[in-house]
C-alpha positions in Angstrom: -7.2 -32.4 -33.9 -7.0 -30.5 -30.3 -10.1 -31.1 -28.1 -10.8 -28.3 -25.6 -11.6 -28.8 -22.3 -14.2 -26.8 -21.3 -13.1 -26.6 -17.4 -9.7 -25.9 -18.6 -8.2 -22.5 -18.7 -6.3 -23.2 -21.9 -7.6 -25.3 -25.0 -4.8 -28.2 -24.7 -4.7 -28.4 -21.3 -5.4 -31.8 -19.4 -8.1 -32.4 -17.3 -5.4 -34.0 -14.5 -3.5 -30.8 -14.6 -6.3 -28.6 -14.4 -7.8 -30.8 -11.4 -4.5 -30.6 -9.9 -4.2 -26.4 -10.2 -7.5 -26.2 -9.0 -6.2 -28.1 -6.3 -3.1 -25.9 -5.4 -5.3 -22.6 -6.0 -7.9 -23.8 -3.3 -5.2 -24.8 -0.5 -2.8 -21.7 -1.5 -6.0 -18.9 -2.5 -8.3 -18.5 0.1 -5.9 -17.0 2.8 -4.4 -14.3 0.4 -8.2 -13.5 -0.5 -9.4 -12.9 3.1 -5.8 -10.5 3.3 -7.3 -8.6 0.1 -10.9 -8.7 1.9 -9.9 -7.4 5.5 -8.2 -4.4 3.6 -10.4 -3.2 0.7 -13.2 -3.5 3.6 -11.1 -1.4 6.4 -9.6 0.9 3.9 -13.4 1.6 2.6 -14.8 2.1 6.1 -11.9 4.9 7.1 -11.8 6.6 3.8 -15.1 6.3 2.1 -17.6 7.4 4.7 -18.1 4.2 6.9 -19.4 1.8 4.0 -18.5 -1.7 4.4 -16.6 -2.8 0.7 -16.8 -6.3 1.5 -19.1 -6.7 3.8 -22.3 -6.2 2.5 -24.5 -7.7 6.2 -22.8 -4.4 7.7 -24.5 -2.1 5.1 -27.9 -3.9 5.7 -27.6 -3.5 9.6 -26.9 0.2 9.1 -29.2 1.1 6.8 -31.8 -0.8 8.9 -30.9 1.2 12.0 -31.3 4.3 9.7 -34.5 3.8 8.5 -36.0 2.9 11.6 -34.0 5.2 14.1 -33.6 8.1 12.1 -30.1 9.9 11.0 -27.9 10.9 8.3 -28.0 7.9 5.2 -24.6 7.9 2.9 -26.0 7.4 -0.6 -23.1 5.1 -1.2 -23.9 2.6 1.4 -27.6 2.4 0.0 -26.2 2.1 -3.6 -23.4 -0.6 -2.9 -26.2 -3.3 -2.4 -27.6 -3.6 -5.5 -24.2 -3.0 -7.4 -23.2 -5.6 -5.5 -26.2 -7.9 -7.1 -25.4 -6.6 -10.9 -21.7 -7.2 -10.2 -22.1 -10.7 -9.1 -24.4 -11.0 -12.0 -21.9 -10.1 -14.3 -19.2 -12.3 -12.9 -22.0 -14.9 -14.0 -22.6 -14.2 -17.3 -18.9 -13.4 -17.7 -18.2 -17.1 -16.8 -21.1 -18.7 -19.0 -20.0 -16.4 -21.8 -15.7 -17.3 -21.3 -16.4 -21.2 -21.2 -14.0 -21.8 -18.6 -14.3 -24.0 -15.7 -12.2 -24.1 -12.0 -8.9 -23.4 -12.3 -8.5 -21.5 -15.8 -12.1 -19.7 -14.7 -10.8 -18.5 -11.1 -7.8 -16.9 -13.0 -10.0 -14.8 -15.1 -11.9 -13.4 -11.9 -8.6 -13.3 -10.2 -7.5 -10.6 -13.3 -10.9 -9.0 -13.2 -10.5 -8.5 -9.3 -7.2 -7.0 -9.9 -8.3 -4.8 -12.6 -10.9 -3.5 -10.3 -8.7 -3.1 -7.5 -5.9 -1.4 -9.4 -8.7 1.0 -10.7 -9.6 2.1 -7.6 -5.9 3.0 -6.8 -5.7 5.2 -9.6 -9.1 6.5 -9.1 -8.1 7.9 -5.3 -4.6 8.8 -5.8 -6.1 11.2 -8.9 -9.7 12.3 -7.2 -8.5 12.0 -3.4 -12.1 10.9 -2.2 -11.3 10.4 1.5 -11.0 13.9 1.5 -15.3 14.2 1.2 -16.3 10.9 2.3 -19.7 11.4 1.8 -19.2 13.2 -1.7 -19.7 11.6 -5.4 -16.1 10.8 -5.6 -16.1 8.5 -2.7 -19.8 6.5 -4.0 -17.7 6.2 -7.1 -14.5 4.6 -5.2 -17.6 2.7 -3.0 -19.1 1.2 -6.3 -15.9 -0.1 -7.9 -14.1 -1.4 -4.8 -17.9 -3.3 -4.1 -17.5 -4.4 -7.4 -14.2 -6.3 -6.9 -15.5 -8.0 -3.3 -18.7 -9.3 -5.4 -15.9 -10.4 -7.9 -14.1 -12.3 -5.0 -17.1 -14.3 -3.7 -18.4 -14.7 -7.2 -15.2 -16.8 -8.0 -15.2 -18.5 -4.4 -18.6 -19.9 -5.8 -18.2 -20.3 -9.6 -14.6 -21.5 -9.8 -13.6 -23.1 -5.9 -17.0 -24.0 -4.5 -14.7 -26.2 -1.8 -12.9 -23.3 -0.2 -14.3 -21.2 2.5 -15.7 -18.2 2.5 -12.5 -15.3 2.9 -14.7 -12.1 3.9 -17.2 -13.5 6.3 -15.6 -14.2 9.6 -18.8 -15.3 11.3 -18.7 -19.1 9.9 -15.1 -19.2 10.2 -15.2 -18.3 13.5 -17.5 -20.6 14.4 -16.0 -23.4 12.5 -12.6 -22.7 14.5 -14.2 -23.0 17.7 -16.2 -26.3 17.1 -13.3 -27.9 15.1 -10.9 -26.9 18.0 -13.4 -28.5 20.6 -13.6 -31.9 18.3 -9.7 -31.9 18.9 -9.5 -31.3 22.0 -12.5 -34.3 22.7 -11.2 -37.5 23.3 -15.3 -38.8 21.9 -16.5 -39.3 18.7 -16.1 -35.6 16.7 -19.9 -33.7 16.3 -18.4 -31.4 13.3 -19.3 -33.6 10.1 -17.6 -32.2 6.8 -13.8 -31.2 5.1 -11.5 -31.3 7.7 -8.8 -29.7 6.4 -11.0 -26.7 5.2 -12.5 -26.7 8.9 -8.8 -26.6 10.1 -7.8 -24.1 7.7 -10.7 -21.2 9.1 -7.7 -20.0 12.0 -5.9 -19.2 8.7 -8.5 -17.3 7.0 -9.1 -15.3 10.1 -5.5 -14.3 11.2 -5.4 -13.2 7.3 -8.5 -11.1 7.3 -7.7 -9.9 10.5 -3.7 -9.2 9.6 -5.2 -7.3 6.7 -7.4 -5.1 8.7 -4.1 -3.6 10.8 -2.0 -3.2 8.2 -4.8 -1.4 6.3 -5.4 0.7 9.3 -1.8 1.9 9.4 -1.9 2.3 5.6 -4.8 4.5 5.8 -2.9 6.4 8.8 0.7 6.7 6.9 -0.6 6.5 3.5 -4.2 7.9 3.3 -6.2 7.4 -0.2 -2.6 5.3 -1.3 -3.6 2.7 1.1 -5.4 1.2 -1.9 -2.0 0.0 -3.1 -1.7 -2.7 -0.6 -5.3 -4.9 -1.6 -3.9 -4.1 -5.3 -0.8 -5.5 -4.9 -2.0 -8.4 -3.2 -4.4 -8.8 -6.0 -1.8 -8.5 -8.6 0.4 -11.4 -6.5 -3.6 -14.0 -6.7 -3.6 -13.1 -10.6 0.9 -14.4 -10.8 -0.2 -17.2 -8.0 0.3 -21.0 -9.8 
């Protein structure tokens, strides 16, 4: 009889192999993620009335500034919050519910992600939201584009708790600066930790930051089919072995 593997993403898979996919999916992963992140979060700030899709901090800041300061509140940058809670929520139970563990888990979020980017292609190329950014057409783009950033750090935590964070640039920032100056020092290093994932932060930030310009010019040449680019990319994560 078969025994399944519980962190496998298939029932006769062994647990070397799926240690080892794991493996590939955390050095090869993170960079194409923080690509996906820099554009669904530019193309949402252009097009959908200034409401960070990935970057939920930026919301807070702004809605803080509203309250206190006074101006006009998008709806959809109030509302993204909390669908950002229930979507990582449901990226939980999802993953207590499927079973799966690392490698096999990440590629279900990865197809989920897709799913959720592809749908908010389709969405805007039939509605054209970025034509009323502040209208119920754009919250709706807002919620479902929110939904597949909370599904990409949901499987950066549930499925490859070693790689770095792809849509907060603040700590990888900071670890590229101190990991630089510990090689560069010629004394015993300060930065204690993964060096290779310290090493690898320039990556994540060249990707998040490549993905913001090419967005932009999407946005500018392409409008509300910018959304093809993060979905694409998406679709490459869910093929990626």
């Amino acid at each position: 009889m078969a025994t399944t593997d519980s962190s496998a993403g298939h029932p006769w898979s062994h647990p070397s192999d799926e240690a080892s996919a794991q493996s590939r999916l955390e050095r090869r992963l993170p960079t194409l993620l923080s690509v996906i992140a820099g554009m669904v979060d530019l193309i949402g700030f252009l097009t959908l009335g200034n409401v960070f899709t990935a970057h939920i901090t930026g919301n807070l800041v702004v809605i803080a500034a509203l309250v206190v300061r006074g101006g006009r509140m998008n709806l959809a940058q109030v509302l993204a919050i909390p669908v950002f809670i229930l979507a990582v929520a449901a990226m939980w139970l999802l993953a207590r519910a499927s079973g799966r563990r690392g490698a096999g888990l990440a590629r279900l979020l990865l197809l989920i992600q897709f799913l959720l980017l592809a749908g908010v292609l389709m969405f805007s190329a039939i509605t054209n939201p970025g034509a009323n950014p502040h209208g119920v057409k754009a919250g709706i783009a807002v919620m479902i584009a929110v939904s597949a950033m909370a599904c990409q750090f949901a499987l950066l935590r549930l499925a490859l708790p070693i790689a770095p964070s792809t849509a907060v640039m603040t700590g990888n920032l900071t670890n590229t600066v101190l990991s630089l100056l510990d090689t560069l020092s010629r004394t015993q290093p300060l930065m204690v930790g993964d060096t290779e994932r310290l090493r690898g932060s320039p990556h994540l930030l060249i990707g998040f930051f490549g993905g913001c310009m090419v967005a932009a010019a999407a946005v500018s040449l392409l409008g509300d089919w910018a959304w093809s680019f993060p979905a694409a990319l998406a679709g490459l994560a869910v093929a990626l072995r």
